[in-house]
DOGU-878701 format. One record per residue (C-alpha): residue in one letter; x, z, y; residue number from 0. Coordinates in steps of 0.25 Angstrom, whole numbers, plus 2048, in hexadecimal, padded with zeros to 3 digits. Layout:
BEGIN
+-----+-----+-----+-----+-----+
! res !  xx !  zz !  yy !   n !
+-----+-----+-----+-----+-----+
!   a !   X !   Z !   Y ! NUM !
...
+-----+-----+-----+-----+-----+
//
This chain:
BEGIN
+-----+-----+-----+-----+-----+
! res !  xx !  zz !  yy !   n !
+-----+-----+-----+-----+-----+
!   x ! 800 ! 800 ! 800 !   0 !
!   x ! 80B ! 801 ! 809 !   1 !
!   x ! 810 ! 7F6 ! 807 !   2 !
!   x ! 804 ! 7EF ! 809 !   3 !
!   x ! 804 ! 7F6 ! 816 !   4 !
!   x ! 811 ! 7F1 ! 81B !   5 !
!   x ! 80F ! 7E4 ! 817 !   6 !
!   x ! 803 ! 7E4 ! 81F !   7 !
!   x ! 80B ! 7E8 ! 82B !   8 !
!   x ! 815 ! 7DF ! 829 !   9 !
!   x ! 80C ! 7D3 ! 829 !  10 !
!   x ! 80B ! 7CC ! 836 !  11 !
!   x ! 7FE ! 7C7 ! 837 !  12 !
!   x ! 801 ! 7BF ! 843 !  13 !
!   x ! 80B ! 7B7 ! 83D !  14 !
!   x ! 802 ! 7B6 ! 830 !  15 !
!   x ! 7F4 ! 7B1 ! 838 !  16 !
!   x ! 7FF ! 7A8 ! 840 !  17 !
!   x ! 804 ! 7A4 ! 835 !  18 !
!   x ! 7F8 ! 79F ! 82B !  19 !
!   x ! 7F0 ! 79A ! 83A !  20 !
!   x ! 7FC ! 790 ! 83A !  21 !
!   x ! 7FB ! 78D ! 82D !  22 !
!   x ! 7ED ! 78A ! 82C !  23 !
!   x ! 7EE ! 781 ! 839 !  24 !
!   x ! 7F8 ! 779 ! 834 !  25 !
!   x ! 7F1 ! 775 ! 828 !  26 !
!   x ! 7E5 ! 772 ! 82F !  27 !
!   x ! 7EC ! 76A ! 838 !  28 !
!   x ! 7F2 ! 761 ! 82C !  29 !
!   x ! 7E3 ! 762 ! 824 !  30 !
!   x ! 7DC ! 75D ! 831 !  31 !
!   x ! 7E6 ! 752 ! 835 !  32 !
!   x ! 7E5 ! 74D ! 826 !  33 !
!   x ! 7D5 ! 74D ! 827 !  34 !
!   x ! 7D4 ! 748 ! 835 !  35 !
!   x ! 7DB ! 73B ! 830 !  36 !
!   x ! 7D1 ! 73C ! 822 !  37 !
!   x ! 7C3 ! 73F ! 829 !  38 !
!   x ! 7B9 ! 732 ! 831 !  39 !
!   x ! 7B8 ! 732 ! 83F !  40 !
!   x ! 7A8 ! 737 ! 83D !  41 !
!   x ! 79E ! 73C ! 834 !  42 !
!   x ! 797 ! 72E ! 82F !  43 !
!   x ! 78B ! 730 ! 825 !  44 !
!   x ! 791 ! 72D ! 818 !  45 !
!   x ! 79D ! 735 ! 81C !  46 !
!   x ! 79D ! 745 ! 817 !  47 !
!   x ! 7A9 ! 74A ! 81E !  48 !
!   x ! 7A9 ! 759 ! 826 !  49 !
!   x ! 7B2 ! 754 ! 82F !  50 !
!   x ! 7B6 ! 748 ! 838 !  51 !
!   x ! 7C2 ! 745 ! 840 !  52 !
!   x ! 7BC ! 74D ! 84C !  53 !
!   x ! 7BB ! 759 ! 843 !  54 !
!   x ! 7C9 ! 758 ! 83F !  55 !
!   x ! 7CF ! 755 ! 84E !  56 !
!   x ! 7C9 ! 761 ! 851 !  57 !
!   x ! 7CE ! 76A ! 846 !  58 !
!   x ! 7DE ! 763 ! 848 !  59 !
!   x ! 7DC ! 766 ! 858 !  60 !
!   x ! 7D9 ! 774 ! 855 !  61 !
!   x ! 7E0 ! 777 ! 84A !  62 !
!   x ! 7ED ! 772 ! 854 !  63 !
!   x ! 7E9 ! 77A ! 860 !  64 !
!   x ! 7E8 ! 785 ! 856 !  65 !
!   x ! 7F7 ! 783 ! 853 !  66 !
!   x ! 7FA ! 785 ! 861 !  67 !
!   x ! 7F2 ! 790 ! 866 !  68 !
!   x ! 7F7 ! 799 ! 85A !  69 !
!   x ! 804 ! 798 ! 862 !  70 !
!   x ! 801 ! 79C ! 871 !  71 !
!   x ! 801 ! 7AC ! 86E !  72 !
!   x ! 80F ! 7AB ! 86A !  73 !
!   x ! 812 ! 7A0 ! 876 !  74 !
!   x ! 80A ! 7AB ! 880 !  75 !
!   x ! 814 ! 7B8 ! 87B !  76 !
!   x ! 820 ! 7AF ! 87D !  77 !
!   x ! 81D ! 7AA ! 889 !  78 !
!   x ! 816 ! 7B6 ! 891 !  79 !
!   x ! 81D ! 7C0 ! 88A !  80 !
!   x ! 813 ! 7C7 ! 882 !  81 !
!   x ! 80F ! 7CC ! 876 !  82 !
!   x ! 802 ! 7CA ! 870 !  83 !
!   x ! 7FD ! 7D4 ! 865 !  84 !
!   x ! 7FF ! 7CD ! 855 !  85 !
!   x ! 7F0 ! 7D1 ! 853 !  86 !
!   x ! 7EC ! 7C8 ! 85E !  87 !
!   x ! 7F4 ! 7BC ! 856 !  88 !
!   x ! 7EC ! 7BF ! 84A !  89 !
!   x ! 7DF ! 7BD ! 850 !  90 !
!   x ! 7E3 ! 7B0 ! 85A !  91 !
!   x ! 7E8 ! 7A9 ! 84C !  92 !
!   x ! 7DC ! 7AF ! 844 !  93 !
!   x ! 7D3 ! 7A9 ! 84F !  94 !
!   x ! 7DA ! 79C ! 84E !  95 !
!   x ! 7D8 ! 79B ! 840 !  96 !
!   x ! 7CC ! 79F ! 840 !  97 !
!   x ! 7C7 ! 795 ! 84D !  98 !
!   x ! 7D1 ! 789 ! 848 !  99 !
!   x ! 7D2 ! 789 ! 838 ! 100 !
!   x ! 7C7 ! 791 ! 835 ! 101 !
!   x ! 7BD ! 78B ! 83F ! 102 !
!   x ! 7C2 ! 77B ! 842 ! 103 !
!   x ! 7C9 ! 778 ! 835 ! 104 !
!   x ! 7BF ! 780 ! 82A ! 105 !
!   x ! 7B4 ! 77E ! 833 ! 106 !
!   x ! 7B0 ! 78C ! 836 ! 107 !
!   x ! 7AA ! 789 ! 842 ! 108 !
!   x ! 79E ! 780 ! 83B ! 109 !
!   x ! 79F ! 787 ! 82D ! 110 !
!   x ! 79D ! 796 ! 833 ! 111 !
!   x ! 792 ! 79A ! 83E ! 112 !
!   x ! 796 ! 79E ! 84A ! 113 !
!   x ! 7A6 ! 79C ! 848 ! 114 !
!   x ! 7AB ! 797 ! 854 ! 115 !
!   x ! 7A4 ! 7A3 ! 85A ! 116 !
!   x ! 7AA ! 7AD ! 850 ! 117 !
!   x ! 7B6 ! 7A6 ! 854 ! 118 !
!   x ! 7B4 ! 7A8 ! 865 ! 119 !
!   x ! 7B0 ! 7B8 ! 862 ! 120 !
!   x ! 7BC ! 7B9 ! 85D ! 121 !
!   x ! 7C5 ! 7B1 ! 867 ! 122 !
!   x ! 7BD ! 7B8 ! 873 ! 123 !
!   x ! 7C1 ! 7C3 ! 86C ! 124 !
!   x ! 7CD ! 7C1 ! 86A ! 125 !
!   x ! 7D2 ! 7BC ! 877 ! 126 !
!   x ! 7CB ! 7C8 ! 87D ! 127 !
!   x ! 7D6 ! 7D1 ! 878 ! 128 !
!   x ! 7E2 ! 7C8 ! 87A ! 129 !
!   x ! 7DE ! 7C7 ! 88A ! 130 !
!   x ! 7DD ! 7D7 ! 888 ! 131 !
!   x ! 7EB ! 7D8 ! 880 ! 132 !
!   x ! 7F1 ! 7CE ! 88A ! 133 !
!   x ! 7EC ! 7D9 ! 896 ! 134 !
!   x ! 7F1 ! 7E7 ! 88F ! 135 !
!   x ! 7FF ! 7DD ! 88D ! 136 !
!   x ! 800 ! 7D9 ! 89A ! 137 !
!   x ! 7FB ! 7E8 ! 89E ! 138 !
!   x ! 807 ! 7EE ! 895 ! 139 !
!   x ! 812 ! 7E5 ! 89A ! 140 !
!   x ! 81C ! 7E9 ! 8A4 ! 141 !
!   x ! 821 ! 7E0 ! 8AD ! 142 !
!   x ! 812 ! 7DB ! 8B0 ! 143 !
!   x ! 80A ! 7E2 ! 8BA ! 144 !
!   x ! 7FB ! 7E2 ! 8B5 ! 145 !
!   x ! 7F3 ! 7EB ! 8B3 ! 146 !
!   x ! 7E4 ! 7E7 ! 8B0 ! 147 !
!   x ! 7DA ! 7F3 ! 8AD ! 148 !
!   x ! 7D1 ! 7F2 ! 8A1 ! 149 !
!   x ! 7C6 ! 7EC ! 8A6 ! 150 !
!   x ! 7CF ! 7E0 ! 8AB ! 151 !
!   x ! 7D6 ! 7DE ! 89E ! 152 !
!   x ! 7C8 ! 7DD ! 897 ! 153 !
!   x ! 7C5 ! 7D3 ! 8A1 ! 154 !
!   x ! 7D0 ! 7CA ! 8A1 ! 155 !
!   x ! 7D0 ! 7CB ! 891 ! 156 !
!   x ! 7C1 ! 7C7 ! 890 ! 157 !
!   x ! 7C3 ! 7BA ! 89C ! 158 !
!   x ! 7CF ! 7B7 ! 893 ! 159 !
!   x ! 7C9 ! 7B6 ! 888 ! 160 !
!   x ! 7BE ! 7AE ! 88E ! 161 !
!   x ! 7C5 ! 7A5 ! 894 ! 162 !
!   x ! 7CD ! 7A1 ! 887 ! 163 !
!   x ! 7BD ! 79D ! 882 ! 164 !
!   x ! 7BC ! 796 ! 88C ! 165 !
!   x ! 7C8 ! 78D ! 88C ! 166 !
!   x ! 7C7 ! 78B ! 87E ! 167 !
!   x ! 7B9 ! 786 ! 881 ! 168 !
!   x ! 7BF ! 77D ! 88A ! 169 !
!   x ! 7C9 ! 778 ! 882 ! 170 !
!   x ! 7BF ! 774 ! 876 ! 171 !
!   x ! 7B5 ! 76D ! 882 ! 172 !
!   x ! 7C2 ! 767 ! 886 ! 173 !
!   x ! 7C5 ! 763 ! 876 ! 174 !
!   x ! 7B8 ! 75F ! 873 ! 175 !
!   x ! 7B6 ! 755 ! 87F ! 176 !
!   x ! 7C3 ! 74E ! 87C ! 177 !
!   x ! 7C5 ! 74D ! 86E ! 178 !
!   x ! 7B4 ! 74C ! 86B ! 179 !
!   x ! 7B6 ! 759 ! 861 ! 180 !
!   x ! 7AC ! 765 ! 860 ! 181 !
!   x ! 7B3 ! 771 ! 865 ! 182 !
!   x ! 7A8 ! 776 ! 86C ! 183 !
!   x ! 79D ! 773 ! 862 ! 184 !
!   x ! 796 ! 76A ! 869 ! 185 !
!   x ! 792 ! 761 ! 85F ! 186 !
!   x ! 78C ! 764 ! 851 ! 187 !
!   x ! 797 ! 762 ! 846 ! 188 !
!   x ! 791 ! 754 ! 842 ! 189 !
!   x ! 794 ! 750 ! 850 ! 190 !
!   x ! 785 ! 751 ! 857 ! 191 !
!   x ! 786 ! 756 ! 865 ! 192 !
!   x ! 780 ! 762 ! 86C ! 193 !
!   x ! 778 ! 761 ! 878 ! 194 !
!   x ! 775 ! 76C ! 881 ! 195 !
!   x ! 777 ! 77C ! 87F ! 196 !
!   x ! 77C ! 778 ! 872 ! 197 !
!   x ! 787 ! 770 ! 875 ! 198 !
!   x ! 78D ! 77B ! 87E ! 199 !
!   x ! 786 ! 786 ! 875 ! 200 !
!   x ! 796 ! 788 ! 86D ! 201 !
!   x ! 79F ! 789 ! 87A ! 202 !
!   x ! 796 ! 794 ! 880 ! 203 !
!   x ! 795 ! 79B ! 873 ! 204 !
!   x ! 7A3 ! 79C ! 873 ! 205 !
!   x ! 7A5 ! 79F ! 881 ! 206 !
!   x ! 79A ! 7AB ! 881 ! 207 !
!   x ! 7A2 ! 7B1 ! 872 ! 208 !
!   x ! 7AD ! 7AF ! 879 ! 209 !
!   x ! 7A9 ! 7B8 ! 884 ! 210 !
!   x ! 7A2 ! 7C3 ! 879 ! 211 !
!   x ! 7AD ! 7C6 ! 873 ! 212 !
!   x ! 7B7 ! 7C6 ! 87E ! 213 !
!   x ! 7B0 ! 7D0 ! 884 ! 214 !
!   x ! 7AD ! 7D8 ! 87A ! 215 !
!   x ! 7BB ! 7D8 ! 875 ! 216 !
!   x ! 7BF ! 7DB ! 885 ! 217 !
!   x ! 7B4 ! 7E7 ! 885 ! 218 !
!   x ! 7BB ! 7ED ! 87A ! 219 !
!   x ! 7C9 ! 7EC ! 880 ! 220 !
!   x ! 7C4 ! 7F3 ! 88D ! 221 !
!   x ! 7BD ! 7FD ! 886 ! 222 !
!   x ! 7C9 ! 801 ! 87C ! 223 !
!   x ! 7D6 ! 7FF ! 886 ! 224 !
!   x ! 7CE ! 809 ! 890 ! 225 !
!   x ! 7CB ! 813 ! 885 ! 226 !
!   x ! 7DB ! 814 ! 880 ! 227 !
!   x ! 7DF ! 812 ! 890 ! 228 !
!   x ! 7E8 ! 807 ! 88D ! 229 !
!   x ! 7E6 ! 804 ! 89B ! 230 !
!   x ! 7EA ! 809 ! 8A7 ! 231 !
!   x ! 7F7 ! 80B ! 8B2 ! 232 !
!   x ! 7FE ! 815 ! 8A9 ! 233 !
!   x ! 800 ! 810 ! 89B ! 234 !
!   x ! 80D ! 80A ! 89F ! 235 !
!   x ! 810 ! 81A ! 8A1 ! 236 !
!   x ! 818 ! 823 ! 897 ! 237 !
!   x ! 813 ! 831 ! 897 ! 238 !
!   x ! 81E ! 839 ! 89F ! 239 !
!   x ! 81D ! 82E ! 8AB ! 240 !
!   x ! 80F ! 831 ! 8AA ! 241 !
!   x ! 813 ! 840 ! 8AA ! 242 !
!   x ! 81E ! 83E ! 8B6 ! 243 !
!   x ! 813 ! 838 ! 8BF ! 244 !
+-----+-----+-----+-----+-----+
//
């Protein structure tokens, strides 16, 4: 059993989620380029196939822009310096795993109800408390002379969180009108177009979860930083300047 338990310890799951996210991407990537070249250009009606080249483009585009994203947290602790907890690695590569491989590539997003909101609880979520981790580190670090109160912090953490919803909506708006995909689930999966409150019915969804979560998660950090009084002018302070003053 102790052994068991050191091993455990001695596991970092960063690299290990890292690891099999990567893995997993770039088999999808060599499996969609394959079928991409395989599949019609469209559904004709003596044809059966699931998927047709749009399908695939999509998959291969996200799959690739999963590749890079999985990156930027090392490139933003390099560049500004900082250090982002391990745990929040774990759940930015679960998250992509479960948006891009489970969701594009296995089709979650058809095959499970109410995925792709799953998926926004979580990343409002999620984003809530790395807007607040990024506040308590700027808080904590010498050299840098801010000092935001509790309230501020749960703020910035929920804006933050939302306005990555809302560039990620752009960006799949942007996506969809150039290439002709279906980010936004505009179109029913045999290609019909929605008209109307339907048609806009999956980006304000995803928005509006987006905005649940992130405050629910920021409500929580507001409520538990002021009960252990992380906050405040003296927890830079040992105990016998404290005293001197």
């Amino acid at each position: 059993m102790l052994k068991l338990a050191a091993l455990r310890k001695k596991i970092n799951w960063r690299k290990v989620t890292g690891a099999f996210l990567f893995v997993s991407l770039i088999a999808s990537i060599v499996y969609i380029a394959v079928m991409f070249i395989l599949s019609p250009a469209g559904i004709t009606a003596s044809d059966t196939s699931d998927h047709v080249k749009g399908d695939y483009a999509l998959m291969l585009l996200q799959c690739i822009l999963g590749l890079v994203v999985m990156m930027l947290p090392s490139v933003i602790e390099r560049k500004w310096s900082i250090t982002i907890p391990n745990f929040m690695y774990v759940l930015y590569f679960i998250f992509l795993y479960c948006a891009i491989y489970l969701g594009e590539v296995r089709n979650f997003y058809y095959a499970v109800p109410y995925w792709d909101l799953i998926l926004h609880a979580f990343s409002g979520a999620m984003l809530g408390a790395l807007g607040f981790t990024i506040v308590i580190m700027l808080n904590n670090k010498k050299g840098i002379n801010l000092h935001l109160s509790p309230f501020f912090a749960s703020a910035f953490s929920f804006c933050f969180a939302l306005t990555i919803g809302a560039v990620w909506e752009i960006y799949e708006f942007a996506i969809d009108s150039t290439l002709g995909l279906n980010m936004q689930k505009y179109m029913l999966k045999d290609g019909t177009p929605l008209i109307g409150r339907d048609a806009l019915l999956d980006t304000m969804e995803d928005i509006i979860v987006d905005a649940i979560s992130a405050l629910v998660i920021t409500a929580v950090g507001y409520i538990y930083v002021k009960s252990k009084k992380l906050w405040g002018p003296d927890r830079h302070e040992s105990p016998d300047k404290t005293a001197d003053q």
